[in-house]
C-alpha positions as CSV (number, residue, x, y, z in Angstrom):
1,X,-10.5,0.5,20.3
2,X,-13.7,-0.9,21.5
3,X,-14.0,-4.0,24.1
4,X,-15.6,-5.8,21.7
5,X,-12.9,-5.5,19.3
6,X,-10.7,-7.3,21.6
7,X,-10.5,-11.1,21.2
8,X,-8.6,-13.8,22.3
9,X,-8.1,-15.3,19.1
10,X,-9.3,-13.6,15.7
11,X,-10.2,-16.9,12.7
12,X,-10.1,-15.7,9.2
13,X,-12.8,-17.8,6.9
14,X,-16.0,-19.5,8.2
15,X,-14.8,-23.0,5.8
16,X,-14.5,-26.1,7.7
17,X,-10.8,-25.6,8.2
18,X,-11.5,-22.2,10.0
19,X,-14.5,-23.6,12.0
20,X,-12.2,-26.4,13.4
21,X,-9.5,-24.2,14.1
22,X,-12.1,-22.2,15.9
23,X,-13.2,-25.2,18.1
24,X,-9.6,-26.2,18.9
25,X,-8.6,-22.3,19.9
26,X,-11.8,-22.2,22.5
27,X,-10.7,-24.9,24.5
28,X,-8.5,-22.7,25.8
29,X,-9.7,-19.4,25.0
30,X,-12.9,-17.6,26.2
31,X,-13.3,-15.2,23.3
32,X,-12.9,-16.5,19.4
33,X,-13.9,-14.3,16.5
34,X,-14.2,-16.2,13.1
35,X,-13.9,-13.1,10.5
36,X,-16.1,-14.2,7.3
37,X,-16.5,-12.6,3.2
38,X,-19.5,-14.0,3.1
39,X,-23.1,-14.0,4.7
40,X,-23.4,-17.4,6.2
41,X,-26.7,-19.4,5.4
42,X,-29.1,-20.2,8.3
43,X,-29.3,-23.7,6.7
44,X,-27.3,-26.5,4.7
45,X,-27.0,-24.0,1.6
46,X,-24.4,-23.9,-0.6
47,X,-22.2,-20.2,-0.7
48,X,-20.1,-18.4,-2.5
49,X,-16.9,-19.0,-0.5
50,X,-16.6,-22.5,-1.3
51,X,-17.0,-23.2,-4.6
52,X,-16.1,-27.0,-4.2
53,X,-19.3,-27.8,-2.0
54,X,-21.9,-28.8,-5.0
55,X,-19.6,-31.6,-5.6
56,X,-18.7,-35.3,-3.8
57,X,-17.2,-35.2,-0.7
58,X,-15.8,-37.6,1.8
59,X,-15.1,-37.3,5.3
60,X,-12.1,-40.2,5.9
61,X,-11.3,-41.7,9.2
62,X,-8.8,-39.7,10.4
63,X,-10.6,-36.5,9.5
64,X,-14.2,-37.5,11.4
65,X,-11.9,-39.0,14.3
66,X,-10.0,-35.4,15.0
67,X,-13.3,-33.8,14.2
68,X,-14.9,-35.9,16.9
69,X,-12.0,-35.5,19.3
70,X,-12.5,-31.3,18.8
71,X,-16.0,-31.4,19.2
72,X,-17.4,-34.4,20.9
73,X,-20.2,-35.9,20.2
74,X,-19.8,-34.4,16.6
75,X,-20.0,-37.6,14.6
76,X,-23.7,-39.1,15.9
77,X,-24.6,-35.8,15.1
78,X,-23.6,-35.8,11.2
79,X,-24.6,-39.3,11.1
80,X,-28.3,-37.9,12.3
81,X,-28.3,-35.1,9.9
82,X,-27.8,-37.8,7.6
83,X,-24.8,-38.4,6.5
84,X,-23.4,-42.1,5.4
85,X,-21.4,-44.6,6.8
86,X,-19.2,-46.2,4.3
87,X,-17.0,-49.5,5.4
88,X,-13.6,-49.1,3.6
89,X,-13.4,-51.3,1.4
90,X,-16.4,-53.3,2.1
91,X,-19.2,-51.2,0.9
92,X,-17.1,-49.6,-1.8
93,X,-17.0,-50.4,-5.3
94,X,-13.5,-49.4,-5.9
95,X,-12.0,-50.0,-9.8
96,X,-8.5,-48.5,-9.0
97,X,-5.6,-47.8,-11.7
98,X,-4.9,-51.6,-11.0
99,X,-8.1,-53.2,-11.0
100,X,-10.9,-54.1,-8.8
101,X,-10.1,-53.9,-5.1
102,X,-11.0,-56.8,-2.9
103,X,-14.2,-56.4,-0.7
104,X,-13.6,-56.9,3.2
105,X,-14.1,-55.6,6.9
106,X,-11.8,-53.1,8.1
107,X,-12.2,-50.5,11.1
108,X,-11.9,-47.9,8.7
109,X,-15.0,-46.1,7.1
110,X,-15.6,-42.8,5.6
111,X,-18.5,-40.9,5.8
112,X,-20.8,-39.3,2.7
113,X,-22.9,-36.3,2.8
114,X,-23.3,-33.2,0.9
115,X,-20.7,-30.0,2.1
116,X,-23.4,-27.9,2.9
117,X,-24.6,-30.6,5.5
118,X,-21.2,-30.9,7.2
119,X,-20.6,-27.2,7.5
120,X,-23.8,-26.4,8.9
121,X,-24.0,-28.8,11.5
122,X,-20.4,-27.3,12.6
123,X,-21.7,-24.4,12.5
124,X,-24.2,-25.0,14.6
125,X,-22.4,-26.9,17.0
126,X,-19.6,-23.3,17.2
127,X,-23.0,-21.1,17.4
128,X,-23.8,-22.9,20.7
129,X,-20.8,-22.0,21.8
130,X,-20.5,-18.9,24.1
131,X,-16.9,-18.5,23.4
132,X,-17.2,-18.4,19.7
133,X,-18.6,-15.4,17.7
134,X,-19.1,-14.4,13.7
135,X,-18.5,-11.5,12.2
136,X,-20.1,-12.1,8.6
137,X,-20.1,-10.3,5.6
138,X,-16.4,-8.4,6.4
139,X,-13.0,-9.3,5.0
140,X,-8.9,-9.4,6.5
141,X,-7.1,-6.6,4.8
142,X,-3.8,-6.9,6.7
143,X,-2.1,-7.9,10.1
144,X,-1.6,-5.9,12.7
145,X,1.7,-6.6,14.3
146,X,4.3,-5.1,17.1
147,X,7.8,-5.6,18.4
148,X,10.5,-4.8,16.6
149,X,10.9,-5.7,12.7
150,X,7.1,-6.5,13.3
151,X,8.1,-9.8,14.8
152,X,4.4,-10.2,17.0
153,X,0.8,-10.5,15.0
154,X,-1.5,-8.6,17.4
155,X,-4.7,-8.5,15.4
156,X,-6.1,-8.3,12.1
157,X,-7.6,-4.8,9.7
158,X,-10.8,-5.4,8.3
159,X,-13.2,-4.2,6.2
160,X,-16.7,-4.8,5.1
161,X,-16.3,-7.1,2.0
162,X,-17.0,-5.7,-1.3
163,X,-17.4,-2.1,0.1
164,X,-15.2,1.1,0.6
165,X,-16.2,1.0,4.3
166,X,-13.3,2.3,6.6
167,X,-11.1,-0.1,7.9
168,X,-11.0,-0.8,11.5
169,X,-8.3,-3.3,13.6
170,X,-9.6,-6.4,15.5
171,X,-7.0,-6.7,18.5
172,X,-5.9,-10.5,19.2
173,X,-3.8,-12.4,21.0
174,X,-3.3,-15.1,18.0
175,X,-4.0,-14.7,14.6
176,X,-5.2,-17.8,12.3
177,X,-5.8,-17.5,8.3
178,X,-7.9,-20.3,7.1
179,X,-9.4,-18.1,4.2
180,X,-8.3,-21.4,1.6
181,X,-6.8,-21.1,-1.9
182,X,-7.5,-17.1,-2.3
183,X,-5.5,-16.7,1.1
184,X,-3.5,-13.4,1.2
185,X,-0.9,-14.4,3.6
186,X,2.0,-14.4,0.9
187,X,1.6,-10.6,0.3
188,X,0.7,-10.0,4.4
189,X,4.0,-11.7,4.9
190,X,6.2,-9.9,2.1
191,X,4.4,-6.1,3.6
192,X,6.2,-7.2,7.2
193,X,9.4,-7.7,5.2
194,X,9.6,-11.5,5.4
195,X,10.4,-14.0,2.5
196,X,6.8,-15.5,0.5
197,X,6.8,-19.3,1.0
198,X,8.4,-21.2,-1.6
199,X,5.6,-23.1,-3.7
200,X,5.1,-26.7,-4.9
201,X,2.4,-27.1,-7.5
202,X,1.2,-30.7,-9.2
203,X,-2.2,-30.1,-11.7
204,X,-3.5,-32.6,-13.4
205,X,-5.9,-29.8,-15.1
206,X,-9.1,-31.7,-13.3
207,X,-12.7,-30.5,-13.7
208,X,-15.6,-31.4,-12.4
209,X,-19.4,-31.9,-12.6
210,X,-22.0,-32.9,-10.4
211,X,-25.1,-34.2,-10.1
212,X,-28.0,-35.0,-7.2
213,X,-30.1,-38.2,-8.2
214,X,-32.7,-40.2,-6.5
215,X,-32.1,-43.6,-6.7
216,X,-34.5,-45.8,-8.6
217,X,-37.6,-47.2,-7.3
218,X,-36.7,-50.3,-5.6
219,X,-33.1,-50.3,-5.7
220,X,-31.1,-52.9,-3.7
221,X,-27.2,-53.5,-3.5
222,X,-24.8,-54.5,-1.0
223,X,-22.8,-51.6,-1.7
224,X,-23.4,-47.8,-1.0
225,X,-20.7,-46.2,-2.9
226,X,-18.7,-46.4,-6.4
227,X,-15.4,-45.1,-6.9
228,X,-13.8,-45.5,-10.5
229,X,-10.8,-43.8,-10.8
230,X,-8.5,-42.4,-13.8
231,X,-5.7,-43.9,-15.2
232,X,-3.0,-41.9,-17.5
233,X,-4.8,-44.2,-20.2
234,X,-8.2,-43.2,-19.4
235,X,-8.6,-39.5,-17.5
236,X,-12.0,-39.9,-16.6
237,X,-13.1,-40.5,-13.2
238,X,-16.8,-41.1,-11.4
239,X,-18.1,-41.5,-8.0
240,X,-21.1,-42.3,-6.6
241,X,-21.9,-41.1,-3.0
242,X,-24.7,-41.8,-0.5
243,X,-26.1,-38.5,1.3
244,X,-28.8,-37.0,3.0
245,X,-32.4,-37.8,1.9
246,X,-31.5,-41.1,1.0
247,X,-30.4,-39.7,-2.5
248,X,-27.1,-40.0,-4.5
249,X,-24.2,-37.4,-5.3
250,X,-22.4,-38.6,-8.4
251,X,-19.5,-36.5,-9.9
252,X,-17.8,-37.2,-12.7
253,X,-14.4,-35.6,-13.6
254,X,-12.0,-35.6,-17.0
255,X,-8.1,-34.2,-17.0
256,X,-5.8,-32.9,-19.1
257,X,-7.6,-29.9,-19.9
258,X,-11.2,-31.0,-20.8
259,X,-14.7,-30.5,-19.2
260,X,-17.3,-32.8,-18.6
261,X,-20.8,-31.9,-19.9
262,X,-23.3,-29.8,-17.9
263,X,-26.6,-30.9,-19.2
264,X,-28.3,-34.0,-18.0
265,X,-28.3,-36.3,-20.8
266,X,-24.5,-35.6,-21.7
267,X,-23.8,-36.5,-17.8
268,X,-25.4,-39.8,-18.5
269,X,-23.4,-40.1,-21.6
270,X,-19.9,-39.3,-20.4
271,X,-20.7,-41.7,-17.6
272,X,-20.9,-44.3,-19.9
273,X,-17.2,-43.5,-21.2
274,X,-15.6,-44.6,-17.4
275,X,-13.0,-47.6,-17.2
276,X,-16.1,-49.9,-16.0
277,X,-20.3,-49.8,-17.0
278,X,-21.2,-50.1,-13.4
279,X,-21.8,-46.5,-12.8
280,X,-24.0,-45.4,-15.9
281,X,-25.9,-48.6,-15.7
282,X,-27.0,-47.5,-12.2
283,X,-27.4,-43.8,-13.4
284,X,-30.1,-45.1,-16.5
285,X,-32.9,-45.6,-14.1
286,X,-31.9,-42.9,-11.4
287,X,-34.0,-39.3,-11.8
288,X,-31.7,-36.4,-11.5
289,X,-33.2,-33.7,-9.2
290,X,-30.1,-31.1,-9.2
291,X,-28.9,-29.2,-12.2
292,X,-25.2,-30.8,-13.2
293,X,-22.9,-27.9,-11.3
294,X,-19.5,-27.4,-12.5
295,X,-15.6,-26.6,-10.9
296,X,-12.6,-26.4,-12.4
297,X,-9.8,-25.1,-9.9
298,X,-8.4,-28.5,-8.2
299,X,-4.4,-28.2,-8.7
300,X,-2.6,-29.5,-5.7
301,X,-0.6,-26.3,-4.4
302,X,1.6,-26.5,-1.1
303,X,2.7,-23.2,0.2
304,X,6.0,-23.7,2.4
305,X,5.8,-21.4,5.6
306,X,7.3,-24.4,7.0
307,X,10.8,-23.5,5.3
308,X,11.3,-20.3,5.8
309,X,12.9,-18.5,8.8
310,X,11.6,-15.7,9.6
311,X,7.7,-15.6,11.1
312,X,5.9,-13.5,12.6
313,X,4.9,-15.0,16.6
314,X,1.0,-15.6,17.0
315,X,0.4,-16.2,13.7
316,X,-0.9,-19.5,11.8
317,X,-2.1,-20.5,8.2
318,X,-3.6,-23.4,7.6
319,X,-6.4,-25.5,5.6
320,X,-6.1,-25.0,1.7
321,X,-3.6,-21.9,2.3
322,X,-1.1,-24.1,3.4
323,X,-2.0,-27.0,1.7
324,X,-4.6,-27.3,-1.3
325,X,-5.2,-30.9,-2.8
326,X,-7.0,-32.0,-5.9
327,X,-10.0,-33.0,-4.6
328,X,-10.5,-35.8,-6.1
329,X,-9.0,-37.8,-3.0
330,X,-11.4,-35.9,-0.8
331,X,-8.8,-35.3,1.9
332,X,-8.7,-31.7,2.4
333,X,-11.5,-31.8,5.1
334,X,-9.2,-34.5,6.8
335,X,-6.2,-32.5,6.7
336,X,-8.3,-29.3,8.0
337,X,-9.6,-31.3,11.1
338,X,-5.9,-32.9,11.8
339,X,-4.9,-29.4,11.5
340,X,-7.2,-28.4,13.8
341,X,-6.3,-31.0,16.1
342,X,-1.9,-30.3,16.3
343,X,-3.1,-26.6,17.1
344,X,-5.1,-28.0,19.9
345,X,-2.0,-30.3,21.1
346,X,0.1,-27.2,20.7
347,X,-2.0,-24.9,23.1
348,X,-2.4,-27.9,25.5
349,X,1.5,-28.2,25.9
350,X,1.7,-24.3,26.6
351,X,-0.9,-24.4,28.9
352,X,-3.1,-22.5,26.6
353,X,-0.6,-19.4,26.0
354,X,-0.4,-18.7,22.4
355,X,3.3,-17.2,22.4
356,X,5.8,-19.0,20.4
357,X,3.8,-21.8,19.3
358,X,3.4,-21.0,15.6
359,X,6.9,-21.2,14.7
360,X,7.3,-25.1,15.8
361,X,3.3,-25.6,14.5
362,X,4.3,-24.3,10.8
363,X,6.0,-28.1,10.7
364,X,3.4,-30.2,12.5
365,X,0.9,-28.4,9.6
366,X,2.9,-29.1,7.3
367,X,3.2,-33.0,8.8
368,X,-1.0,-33.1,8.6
369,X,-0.4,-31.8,5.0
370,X,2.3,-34.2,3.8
371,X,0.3,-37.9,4.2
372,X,-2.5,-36.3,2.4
373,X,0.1,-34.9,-0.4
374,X,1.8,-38.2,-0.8
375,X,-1.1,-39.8,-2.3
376,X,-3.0,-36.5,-4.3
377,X,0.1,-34.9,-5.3
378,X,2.3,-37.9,-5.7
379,X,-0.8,-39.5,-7.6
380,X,-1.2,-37.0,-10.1
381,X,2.4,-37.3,-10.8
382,X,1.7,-39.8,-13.0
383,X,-0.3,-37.3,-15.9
384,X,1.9,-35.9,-18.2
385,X,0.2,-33.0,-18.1
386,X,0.6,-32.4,-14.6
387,X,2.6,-28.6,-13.8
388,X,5.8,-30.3,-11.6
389,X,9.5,-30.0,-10.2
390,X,9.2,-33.4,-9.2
391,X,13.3,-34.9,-8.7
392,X,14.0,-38.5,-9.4
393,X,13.4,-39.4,-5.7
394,X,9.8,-38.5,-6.1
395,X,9.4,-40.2,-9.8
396,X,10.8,-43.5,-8.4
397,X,8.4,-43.4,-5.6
398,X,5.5,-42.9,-7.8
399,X,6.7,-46.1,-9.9
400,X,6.7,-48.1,-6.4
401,X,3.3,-46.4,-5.7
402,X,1.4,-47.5,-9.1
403,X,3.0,-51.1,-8.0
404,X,1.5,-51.2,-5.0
405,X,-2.0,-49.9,-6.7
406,X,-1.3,-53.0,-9.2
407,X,-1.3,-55.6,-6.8
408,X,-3.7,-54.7,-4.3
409,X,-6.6,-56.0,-6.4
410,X,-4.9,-59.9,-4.8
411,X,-2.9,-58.4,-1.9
412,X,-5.6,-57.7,1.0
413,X,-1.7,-56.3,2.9
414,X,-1.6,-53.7,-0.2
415,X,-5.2,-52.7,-0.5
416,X,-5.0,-52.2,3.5
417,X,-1.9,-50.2,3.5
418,X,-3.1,-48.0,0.7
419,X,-6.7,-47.7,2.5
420,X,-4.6,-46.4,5.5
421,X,-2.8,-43.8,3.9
422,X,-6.1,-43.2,2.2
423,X,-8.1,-42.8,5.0
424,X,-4.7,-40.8,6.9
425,X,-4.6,-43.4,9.8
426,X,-1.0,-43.8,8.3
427,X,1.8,-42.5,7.1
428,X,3.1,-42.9,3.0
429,X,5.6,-45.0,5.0
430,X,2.5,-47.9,5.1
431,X,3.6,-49.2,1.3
432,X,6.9,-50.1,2.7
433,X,5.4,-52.6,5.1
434,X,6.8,-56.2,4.5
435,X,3.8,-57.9,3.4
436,X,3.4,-55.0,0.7
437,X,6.7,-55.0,-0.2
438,X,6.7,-59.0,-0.7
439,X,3.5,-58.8,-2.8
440,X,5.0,-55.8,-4.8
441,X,7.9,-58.3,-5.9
442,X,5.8,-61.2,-6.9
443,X,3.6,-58.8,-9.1
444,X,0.8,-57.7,-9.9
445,X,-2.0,-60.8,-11.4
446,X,-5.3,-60.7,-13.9
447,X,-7.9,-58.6,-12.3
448,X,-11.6,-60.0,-12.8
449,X,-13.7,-57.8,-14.7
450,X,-16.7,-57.7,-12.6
451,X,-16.8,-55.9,-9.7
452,X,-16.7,-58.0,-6.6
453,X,-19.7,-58.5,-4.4
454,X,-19.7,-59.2,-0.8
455,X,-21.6,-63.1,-1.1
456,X,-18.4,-63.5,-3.8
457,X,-15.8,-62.5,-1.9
458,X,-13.0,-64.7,0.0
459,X,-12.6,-64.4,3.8
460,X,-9.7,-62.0,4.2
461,X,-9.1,-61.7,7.7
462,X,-5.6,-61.7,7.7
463,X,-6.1,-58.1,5.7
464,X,-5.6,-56.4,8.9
465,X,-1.8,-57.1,9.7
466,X,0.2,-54.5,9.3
């Protein structure tokens, strides 16, 4: 084995969640190997390796905030490549299942820009680096392991992807598998004689499509983004995001099993079948520039390595392996940077010595998962469609959940409270608060049928107690 085939730390998959983990393992390491299928674009270009990154996404508070933390500096530079600053809920149109939310100042904000965008200025940031390196173009095959039983991961085999090439071992000292939803780290595990992790599915049969627009000549508002969301009632969803070049990524969404339509005029159409005008009236005067690209694969699927026993040392999975969620809560970047972030805190308490910290990190991922997974998963609870072993535990909380939703459209303590757990700053635990709770027993009141604007809405300072 080659010099060159010995790192300190091999990262399957060049997706953000890989990227991050990357960043977090070369603070303490001097030589980090991200292993990637694909050939990586020189630019902000969409691949084949994630198939999600035509459509909306949004970076949320907690995820820009561990991004930041990983990689300093990180943010001003998205925000120059130009992505969007969105106040949460202030520069949001947001028609929930209970109504319209209330417009007002919060610390919290999210930030818009296309996925190619975000990747590439990570990428950028980790080619800089002279710890990190990227193998493109090759795939992971199997672990390489040691001890007895196989109990140690020292390395990876790989091959080049979609060839007969031989295979050849990459030596490493810890082991990460952030190759997302196609991860093979169920069969790895079973081949070294352990248990596959027990599975927890929710899919509310969600597809996508998406569209670029410019906005119209002239346009003014004093909002920057529209979020109209689905009810059991009325699967359809649509959002409206600002990105790069000044222009707008809408994508609109049905359930239960349908499609939206993938021609231009049919987009506009279908838009005009949402729970509020608002968005096609916007759309009418807009010029698409994009075709309308479509997705179908968003089921929320948890993979356990947290529960089982046995695991290999110096190995971790994590990003849409561990945890996939539908995304239309756009968290999954969040959870990949928070991820990102416990693996950093884990090397910082050993000193930066990889041995025996994946066995206590399995939970802590499963921790960054869990917030995220009380809203998407918990959410989509609520279709009838939706694939579930849901208990009664889990039903109830959904009730209290949709309650909470109801009133937050008068309760600036309930629209905060689910804006945190939104945005990941807090826990599922934030709907229990007492000022939610006491608004969740007087009940939910009329909603207006307008959306609010920001010259029409009451000062709401006292939104921010907890």
């Amino acid at each position: 084995m080659t010099g060159r085939d010995r790192w300190d730390a091999v990262v399957l998959g060049a997706g953000l969640g890989g990227m991050l983990a990357a960043a977090a393992l070369a603070r303490h390491m001097d030589r980090v190997l991200i292993v990637e299928r694909d050939r990586l674009p020189a630019g902000a270009e969409w691949r084949r390796g994630v198939p999600q990154a035509r459509h909306a996404h949004n970076l949320m508070t907690a995820g820009h905030t561990a991004m930041d933390r990983l990689l300093p500096g990180l943010r001003r530079d998205l925000e120059a490549a130009g992505m969007v600053k969105v106040g949460m809920p202030r520069d949001m149109l947001l028609l929930t299942a209970g109504g319209w939310m209330p417009r007002f100042p919060t610390p919290l904000f999210m930030m818009t820009g296309s996925r190619a965008l975000i990747d590439q200025v990570v990428r950028d940031r980790l080619r800089a680096d002279p710890r990190i390196r990227f193998l493109e173009q090759t795939e992971a095959v199997g672990l390489v392991t040691e001890g007895p039983d196989a109990t140690v991961v020292r390395g990876v085999r790989v091959r080049g992807s979609g060839t007969r090439d031989g295979v050849r071992e990459l030596s490493a000292d810890f082991v990460v598998d952030a190759t997302g939803r196609t991860s093979r780290a169920p069969e790895w595990l079973r081949a070294l004689g352990c248990q596959p992790p027990p599975e927890s599915v929710v899919d509310a049969k969600v597809a996508y499509a998406t569209c670029v627009f410019d906005p119209p000549p002239g346009h003014e508002a004093d909002w920057k983004c529209i979020l109209l969301q689905s009810t059991p009632q009325a699967p359809r969803q649509g959002i409206l995001n600002p990105i790069e070049e000044g222009r707008w990524m809408v994508s609109l969404a049905a359930m239960g099993g349908r499609r939206p339509p993938r021609d231009h005029e049919e987009f506009l159409r279908f838009a005009g079948t949402l729970r509020s005008h608002v968005l096609h009236d916007v759309l009418r005067r807009a010029r698409p520039v994009t075709p309308v690209h479509g997705s179908g694969r968003t089921e929320n699927r948890r993979r356990h390595y947290e529960r089982l026993r046995r695991w290999p040392d110096r190995f971790l999975v994590l990003g849409d392996g561990a945890g996939a969620l539908n995304p239309s809560y756009g968290q999954g970047m969040s959870v990949a940077a928070c991820s990102a972030v416990a693996l950093d805190e884990a090397l910082t308490a050993a000193g930066g010595d990889p041995a025996g910290i994946a066995r206590p990190l399995r939970k802590k991922i499963a921790k960054c998962i869990d917030t995220a997974w009380a809203i998407a998963a918990t959410g989509d609870l609520a279709y009838p469609w939706a694939v579930s072993e849901a208990d009664l535990t889990t039903r109830l909380a959904l009730r209290y959940l949709y309650r909470v939703v109801d009133v937050s459209t008068w309760s600036p303590a309930a629209a905060r409270a689910l804006l945190d757990v939104n945005q990941m700053v807090a826990s599922a635990k934030a709907v229990f608060r007492p000022r939610v709770v006491a608004a969740v027993l007087r009940g939910p009141r009329p909603s207006p049928e307008q959306p609010p604007t920001l010259s029409a809405t009451p000062s709401l300072a006292h939104a921010d107690s907890h």
